[in-house]
C-alpha positions as CSV (number, residue, x, y, z in Angstrom):
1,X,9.1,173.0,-127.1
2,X,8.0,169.8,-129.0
3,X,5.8,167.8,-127.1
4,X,6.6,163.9,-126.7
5,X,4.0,161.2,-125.7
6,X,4.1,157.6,-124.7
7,X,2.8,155.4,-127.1
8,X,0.9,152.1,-125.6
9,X,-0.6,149.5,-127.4
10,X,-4.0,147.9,-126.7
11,X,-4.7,144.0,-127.3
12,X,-7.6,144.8,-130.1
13,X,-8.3,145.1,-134.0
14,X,-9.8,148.2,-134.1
15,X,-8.0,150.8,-137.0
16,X,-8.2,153.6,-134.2
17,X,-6.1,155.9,-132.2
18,X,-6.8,157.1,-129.2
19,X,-4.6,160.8,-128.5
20,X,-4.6,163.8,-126.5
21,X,-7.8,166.4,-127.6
22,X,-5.1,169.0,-128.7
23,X,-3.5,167.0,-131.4
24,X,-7.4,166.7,-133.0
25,X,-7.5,170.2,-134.4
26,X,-10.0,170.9,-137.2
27,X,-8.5,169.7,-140.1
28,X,-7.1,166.8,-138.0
29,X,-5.2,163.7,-138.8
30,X,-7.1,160.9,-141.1
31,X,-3.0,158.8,-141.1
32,X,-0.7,157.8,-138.5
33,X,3.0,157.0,-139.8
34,X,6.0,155.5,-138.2
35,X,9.3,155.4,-140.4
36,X,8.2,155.0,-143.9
37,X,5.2,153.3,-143.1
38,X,1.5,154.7,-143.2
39,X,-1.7,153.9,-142.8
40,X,-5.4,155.3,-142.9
41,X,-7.1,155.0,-139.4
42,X,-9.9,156.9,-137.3
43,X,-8.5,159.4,-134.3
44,X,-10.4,159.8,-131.2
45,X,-9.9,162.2,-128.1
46,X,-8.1,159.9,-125.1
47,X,-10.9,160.1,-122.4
48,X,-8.5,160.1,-119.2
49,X,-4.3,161.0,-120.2
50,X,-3.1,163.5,-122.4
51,X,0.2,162.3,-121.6
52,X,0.1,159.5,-124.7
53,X,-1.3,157.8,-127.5
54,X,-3.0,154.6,-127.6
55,X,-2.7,152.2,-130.8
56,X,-4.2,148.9,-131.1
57,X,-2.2,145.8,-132.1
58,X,-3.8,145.9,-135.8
59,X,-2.4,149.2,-136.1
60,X,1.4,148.5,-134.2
61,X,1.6,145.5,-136.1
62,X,1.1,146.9,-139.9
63,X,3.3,150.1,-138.8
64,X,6.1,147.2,-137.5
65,X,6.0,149.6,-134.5
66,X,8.5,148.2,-131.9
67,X,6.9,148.1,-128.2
68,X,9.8,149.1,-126.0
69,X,7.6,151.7,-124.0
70,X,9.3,155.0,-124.9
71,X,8.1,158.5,-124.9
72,X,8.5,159.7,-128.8
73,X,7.9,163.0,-130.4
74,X,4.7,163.5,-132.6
75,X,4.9,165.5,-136.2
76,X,1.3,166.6,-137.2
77,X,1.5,167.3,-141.2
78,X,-0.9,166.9,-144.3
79,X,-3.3,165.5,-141.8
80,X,-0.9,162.4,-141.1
81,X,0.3,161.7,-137.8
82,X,4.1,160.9,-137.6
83,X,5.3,159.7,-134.4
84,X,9.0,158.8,-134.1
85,X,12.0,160.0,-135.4
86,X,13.1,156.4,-136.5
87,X,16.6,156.4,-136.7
88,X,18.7,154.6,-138.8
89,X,22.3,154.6,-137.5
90,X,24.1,152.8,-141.0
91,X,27.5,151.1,-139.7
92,X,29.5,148.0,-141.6
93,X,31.9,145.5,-139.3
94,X,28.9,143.4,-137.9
95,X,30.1,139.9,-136.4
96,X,28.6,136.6,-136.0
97,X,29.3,136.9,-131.6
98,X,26.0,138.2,-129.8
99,X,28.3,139.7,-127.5
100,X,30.1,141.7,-129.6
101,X,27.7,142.4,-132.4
102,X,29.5,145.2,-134.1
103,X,33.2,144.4,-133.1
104,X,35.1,146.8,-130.4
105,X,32.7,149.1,-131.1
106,X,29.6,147.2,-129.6
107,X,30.4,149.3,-126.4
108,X,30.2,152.5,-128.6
109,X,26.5,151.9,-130.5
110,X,25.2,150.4,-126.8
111,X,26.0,153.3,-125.0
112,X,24.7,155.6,-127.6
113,X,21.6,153.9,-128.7
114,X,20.8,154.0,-124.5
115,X,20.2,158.0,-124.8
116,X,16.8,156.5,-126.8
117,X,14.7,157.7,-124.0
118,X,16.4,160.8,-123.0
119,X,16.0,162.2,-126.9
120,X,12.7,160.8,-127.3
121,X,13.8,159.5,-130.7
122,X,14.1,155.3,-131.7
123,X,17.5,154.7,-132.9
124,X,18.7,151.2,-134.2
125,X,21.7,150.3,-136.3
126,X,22.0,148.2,-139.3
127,X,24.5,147.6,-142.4
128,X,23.7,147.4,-146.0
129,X,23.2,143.1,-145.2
130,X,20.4,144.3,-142.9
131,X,17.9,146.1,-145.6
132,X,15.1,144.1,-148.0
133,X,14.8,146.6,-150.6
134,X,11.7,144.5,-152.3
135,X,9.6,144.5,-148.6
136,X,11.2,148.3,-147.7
137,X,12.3,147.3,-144.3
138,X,15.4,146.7,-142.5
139,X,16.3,144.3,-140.0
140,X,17.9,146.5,-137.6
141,X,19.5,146.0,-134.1
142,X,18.0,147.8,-131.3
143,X,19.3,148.0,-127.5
144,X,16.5,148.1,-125.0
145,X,16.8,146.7,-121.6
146,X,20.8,146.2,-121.7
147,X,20.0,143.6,-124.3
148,X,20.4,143.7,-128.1
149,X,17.2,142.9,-130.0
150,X,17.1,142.5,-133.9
151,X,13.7,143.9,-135.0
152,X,11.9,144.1,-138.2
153,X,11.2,147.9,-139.3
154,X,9.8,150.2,-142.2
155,X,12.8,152.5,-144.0
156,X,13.6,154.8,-141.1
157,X,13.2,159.0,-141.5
158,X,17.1,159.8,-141.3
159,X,20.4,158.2,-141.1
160,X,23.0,158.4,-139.0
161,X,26.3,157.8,-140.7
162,X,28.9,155.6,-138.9
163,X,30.9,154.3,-141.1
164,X,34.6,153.3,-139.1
165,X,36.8,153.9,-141.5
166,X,37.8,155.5,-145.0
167,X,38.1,152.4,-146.7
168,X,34.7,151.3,-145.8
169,X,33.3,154.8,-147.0
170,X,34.8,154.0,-150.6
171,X,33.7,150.6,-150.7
172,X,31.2,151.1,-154.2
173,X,28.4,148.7,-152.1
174,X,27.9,150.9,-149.6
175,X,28.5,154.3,-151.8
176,X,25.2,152.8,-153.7
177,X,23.5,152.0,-150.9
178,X,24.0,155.3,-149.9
179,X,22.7,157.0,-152.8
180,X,19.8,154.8,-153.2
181,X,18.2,155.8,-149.8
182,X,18.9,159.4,-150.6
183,X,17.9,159.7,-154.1
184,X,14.9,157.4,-154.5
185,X,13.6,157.4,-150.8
186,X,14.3,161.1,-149.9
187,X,16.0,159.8,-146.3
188,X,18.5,162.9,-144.9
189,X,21.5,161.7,-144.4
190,X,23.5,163.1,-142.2
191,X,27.4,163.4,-141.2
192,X,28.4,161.7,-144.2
193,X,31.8,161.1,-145.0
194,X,35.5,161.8,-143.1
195,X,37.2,165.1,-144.1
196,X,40.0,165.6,-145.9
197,X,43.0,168.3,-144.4
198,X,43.3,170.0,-147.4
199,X,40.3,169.8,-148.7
200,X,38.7,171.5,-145.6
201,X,41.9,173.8,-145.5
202,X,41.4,175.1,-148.4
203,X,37.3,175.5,-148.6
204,X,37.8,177.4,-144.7
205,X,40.8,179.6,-146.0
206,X,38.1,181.0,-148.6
207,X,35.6,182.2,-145.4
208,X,37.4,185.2,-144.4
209,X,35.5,184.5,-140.8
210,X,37.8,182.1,-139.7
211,X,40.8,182.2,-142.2
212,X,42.7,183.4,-139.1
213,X,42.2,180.2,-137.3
214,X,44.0,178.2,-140.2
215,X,47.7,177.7,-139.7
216,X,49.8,177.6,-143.3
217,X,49.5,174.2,-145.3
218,X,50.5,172.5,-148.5
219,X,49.8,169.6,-150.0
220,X,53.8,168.2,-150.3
221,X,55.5,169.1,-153.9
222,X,58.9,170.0,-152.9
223,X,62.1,170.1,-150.4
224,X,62.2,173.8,-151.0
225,X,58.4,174.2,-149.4
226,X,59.3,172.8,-146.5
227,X,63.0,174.7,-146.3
228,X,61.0,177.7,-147.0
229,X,58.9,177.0,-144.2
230,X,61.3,175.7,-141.8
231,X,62.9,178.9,-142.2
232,X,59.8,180.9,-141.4
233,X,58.3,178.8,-138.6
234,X,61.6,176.5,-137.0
235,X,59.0,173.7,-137.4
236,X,56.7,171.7,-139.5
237,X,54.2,168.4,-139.3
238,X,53.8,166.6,-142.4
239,X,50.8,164.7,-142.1
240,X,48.7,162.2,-144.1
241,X,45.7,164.1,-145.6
242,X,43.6,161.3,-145.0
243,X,45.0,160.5,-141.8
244,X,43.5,159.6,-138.0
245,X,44.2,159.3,-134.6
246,X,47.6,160.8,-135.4
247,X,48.9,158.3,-136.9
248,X,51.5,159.1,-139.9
249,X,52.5,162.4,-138.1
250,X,55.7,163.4,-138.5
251,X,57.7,166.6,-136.8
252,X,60.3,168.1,-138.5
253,X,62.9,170.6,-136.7
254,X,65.6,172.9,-138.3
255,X,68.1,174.4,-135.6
256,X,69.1,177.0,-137.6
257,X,72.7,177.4,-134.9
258,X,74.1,174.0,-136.1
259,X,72.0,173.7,-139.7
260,X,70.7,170.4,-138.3
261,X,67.6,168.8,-139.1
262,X,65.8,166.4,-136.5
263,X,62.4,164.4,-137.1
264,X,60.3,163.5,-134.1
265,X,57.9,160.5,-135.4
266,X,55.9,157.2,-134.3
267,X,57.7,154.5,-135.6
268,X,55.9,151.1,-136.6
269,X,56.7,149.5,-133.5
270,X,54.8,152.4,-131.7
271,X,57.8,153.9,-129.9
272,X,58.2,157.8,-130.4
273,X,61.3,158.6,-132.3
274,X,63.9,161.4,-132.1
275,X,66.4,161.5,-135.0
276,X,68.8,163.9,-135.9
277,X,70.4,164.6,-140.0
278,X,72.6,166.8,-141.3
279,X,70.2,167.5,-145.0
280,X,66.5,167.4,-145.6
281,X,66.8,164.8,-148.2
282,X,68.8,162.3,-145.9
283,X,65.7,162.8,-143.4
284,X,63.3,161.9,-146.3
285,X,65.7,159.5,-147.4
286,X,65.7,157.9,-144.5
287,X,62.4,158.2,-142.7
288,X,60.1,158.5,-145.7
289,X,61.2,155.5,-147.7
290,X,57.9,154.0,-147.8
291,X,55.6,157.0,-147.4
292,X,53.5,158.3,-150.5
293,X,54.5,162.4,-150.5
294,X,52.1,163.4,-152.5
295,X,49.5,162.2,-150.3
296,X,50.9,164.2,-147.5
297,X,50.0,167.6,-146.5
298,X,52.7,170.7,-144.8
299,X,51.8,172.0,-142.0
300,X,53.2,175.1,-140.4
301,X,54.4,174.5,-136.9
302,X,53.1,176.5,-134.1
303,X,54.6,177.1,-130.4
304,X,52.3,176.3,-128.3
305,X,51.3,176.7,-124.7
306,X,52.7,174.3,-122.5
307,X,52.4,172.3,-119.0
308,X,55.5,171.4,-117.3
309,X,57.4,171.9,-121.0
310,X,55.1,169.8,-122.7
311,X,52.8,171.1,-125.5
312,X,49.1,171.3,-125.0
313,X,47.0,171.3,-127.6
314,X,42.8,170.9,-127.2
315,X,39.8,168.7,-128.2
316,X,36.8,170.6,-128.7
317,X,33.6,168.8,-129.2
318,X,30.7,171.0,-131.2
319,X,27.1,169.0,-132.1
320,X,23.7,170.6,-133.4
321,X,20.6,170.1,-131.1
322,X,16.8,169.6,-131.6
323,X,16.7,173.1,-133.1
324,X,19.1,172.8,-135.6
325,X,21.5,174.9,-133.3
326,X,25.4,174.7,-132.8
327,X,26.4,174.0,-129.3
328,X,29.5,173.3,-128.0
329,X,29.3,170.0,-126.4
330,X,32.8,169.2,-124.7
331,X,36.1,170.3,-124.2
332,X,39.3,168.7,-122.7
333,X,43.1,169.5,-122.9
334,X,45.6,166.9,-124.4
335,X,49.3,167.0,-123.1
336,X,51.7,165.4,-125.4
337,X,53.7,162.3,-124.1
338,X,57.7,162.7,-123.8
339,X,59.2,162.9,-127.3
340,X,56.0,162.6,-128.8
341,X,54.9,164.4,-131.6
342,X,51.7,164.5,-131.1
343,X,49.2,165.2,-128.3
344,X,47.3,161.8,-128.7
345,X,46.9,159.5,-126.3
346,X,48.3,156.1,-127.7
347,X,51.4,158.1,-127.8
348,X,51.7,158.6,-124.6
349,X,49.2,161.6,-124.5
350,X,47.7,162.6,-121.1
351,X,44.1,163.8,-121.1
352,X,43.2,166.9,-118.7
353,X,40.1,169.0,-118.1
354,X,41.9,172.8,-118.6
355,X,41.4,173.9,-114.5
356,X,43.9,171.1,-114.4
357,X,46.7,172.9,-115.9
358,X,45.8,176.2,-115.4
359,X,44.9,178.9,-113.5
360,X,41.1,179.7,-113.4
361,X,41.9,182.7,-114.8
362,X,43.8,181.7,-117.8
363,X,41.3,178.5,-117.7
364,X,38.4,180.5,-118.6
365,X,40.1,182.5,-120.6
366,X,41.3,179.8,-123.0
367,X,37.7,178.3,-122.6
368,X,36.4,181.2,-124.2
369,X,38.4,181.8,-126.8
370,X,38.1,178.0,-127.7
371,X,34.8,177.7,-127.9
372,X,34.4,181.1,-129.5
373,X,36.5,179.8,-132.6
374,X,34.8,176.1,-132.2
375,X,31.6,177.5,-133.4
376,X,32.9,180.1,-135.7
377,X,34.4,177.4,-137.5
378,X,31.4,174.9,-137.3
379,X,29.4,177.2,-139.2
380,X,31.8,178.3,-141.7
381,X,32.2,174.2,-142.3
382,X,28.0,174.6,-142.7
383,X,28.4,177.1,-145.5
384,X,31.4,175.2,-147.2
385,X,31.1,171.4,-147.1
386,X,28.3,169.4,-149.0
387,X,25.9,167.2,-147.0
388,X,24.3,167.8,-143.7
389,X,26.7,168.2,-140.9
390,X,25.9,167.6,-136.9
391,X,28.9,166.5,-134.8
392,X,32.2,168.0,-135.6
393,X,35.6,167.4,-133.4
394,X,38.1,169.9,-133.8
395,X,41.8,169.9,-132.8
396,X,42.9,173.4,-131.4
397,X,45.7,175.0,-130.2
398,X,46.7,177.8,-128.5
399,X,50.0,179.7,-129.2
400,X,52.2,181.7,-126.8
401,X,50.5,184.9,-127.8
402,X,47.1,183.6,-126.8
403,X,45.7,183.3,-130.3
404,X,43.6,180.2,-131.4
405,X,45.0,177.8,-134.5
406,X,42.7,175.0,-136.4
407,X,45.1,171.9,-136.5
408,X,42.3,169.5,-137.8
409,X,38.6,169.4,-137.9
410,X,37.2,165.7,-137.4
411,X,33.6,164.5,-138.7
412,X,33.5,161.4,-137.1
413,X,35.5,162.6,-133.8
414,X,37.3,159.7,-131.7
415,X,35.7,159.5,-127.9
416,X,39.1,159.1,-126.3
417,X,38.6,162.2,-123.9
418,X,36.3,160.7,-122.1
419,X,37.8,158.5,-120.4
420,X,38.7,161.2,-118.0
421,X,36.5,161.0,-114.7
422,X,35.2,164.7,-115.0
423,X,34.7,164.5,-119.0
424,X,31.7,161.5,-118.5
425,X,28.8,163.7,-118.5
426,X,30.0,165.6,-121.7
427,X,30.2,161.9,-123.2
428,X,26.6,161.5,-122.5
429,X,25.8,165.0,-123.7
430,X,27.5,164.3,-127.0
431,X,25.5,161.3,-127.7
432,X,22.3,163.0,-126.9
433,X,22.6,165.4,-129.0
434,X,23.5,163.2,-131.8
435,X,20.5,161.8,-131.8
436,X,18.7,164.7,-130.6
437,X,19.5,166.5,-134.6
438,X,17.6,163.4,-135.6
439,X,14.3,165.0,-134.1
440,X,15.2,167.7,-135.8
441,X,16.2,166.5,-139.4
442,X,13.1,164.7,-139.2
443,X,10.7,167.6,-138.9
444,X,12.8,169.6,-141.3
445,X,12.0,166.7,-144.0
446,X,8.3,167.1,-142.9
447,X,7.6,170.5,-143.2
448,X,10.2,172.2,-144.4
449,X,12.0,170.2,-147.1
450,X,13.3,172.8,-148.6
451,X,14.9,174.6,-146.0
452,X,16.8,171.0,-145.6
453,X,19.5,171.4,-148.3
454,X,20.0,175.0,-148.2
């Protein structure tokens, strides 16, 4: 168990620390460091606590060690001190309104830069605006006391991507930003980028432990695909493969009694759609006019368990912890709204823990069998995707024989489950643990560097 310590500062000059005896082994520390910042100082034992370390104002101030009073964790390597992890959470959409710093998703970074304390780790966020490359420090926004406080600070020891959006990811600014603090300062990175369907389709369908977890997709090429498919499954979902939050979704039906078609959809006005067309290409003709094919993906349809004949389908929430570990950190059932074609919840979605809808036994049954193929496929997503992964949301279903189907798997997973009353204490758990990879990342980078990219 890694040992964390309060770190006070002292109203003197003095270039000395003052720590618990254990920390001054022989072959002890001659540097303490904070971030990217370090300095040569003399250690001495603490005469009364072992609970902390004692810095003198000298020593906080060329560190540009924020005081906020937090217990941190301590990384003894090379004979330097680190104490920390700073965390850089990197973001864009900042505002000019104190009150809402970072948009609608002020809220979001307050709430998760609050679990500070709980991780033992010093999170802030900043955007590419934020960072004096010539100095080596950013300007970065910290929440302490239910206040936002912009604070001067050395490069931090990782960074948490959280980028909004696709278009923001791509924007060549921030893509060289980016590289630049991984390549010439050596700063892990992690969860970078959003996934792409068929991309991570296609990488999972080549791990043979989870292939059977992966319904049939295509990217789109051709009406005889899907009328191949329609005649296999009775239904497919053509979907953007860049899309999110279910927009773009579209449900295509073949009643193979009348050789009708019918397409259940969103439309723009947000009201969910029912149509019905006697050929494939009037449906496309009709309802695709303005939709890019080829950057849509086929999907086979699955039939899946219901609750009071609406389809269920499930968010499960899967994040690594101080040890590197997989854990699954939430799980919730999604009913679709009437006539919806999907589960989610703008579209009339309802939100349900799963001994809401049903039975304990079946409950804990699906539970299992859930998380079971949550973590199977968060490791096979380890082994196949490039850069270092901690959070993953997956969309499951289950079909009426009981077995488990990947519909998508989501590296910067929407929160909108917990909004449910008995799904709050997974939302904090998620966040901890988000940061709580940091502590981890960081001694990775320490001591084992090389283990980090494996």
């Amino acid at each position: 168990m890694r040992k964390r310590y309060l770190i006070e500062v002292v109203q003197n000059d003095q270039l000395i620390v003052f720590c618990p005896p254990s920390l001054l082994q022989e072959d002890g520390p001659k540097r303490i460091a904070f971030g990217s910042n370090s300095m040569a100082v003399e250690f001495l034992p603490h005469p009364d606590r072992k609970d902390r370390i004692v810095i003198s104002r000298a020593i906080q101030k060329e560190l540009q060690f924020p005081e906020f009073k937090l217990p941190l964790h301590v990384f003894l390597d090379n004979q330097t001190l680190y104490i920390g992890p700073l965390v850089g959470i990197f973001t864009a959409g900042f505002t000019m309104l104190p009150d809402q710093l970072i948009g609608e998703r002020t809220q979001f970074f307050s709430k998760l830069l609050s679990v500070n304390k709980n991780v033992g780790a010093l999170a802030f966020v900043f955007g590419k605006q934020h960072i004096d490359w010539e100095q080596g420090t950013i300007d970065g926004y910290f929440f302490h006391d239910g206040d936002w406080e912009q604070r001067e600070v050395p490069f931090p020891n990782v960074i948490y991507d959280r980028l909004p959006n696709r278009r923001s990811e791509g924007t060549p600014k921030l893509v060289k930003v980016k590289k630049r603090l991984q390549k010439e300062y050596l700063i892990p990175w992690y969860n970078p980028g959003f996934f792409n369907k068929l991309d991570i389709y296609e990488r999972l369908l080549q791990d043979h432990s989870v292939d059977k977890y992966l319904p049939e997709t295509h990217p789109f090429t051709s009406f005889s695909l899907i009328e191949r498919m329609l005649s296999k499954y009775g239904h497919v979902y053509i979907k953007p493969k860049n899309g999110s939050l279910g927009f773009g979704i579209h449900q295509i039906i073949f009643d193979k009694n009348t050789n009708d078609y019918y397409c259940r959809y969103q439309d723009d006005e947000g009201a969910n759609r029912l149509q019905k067309f006697h050929s494939l290409e009037k449906l496309f003709e009709r309802v695709f006019a303005k939709q890019s094919l080829e950057k849509m993906v086929v999907q086979q349809g699955i039939h899946l368990v219901r609750n009071e004949q609406r389809p269920v389908d499930f968010r499960v929430h899967t994040n690594k912890d101080e040890t590197g570990s997989w854990h699954v950190s939430a799980l919730a059932a999604k009913i679709a709204g009437p006539g919806s074609p999907t589960t989610h919840k703008r579209s009339g979605g309802e939100i349900k823990t799963i001994s809401e809808i049903f039975p304990a036994e079946e409950a804990g049954m699906f539970e299992e069998k859930l998380s079971n193929a949550a973590l199977s496929l968060s490791h096979a997503l380890d082994r196949n995707v490039e850069g270092i992964i901690g959070e993953i949301g997956f969309d499951l279903g289950i079909d009426r024989n009981g077995d488990v189907w990947l519909f998508e798997a989501n590296s910067k997973p929407g929160r909108s489950i917990f909004s449910h009353p008995e799904l709050k204490e997974f939302d904090l758990l998620t966040r901890e643990l988000s940061l709580a990879f940091a502590v981890f990342l960081t001694e990775q980078s320490l001591l084992h560097p090389e283990e980090l990219y494996q």
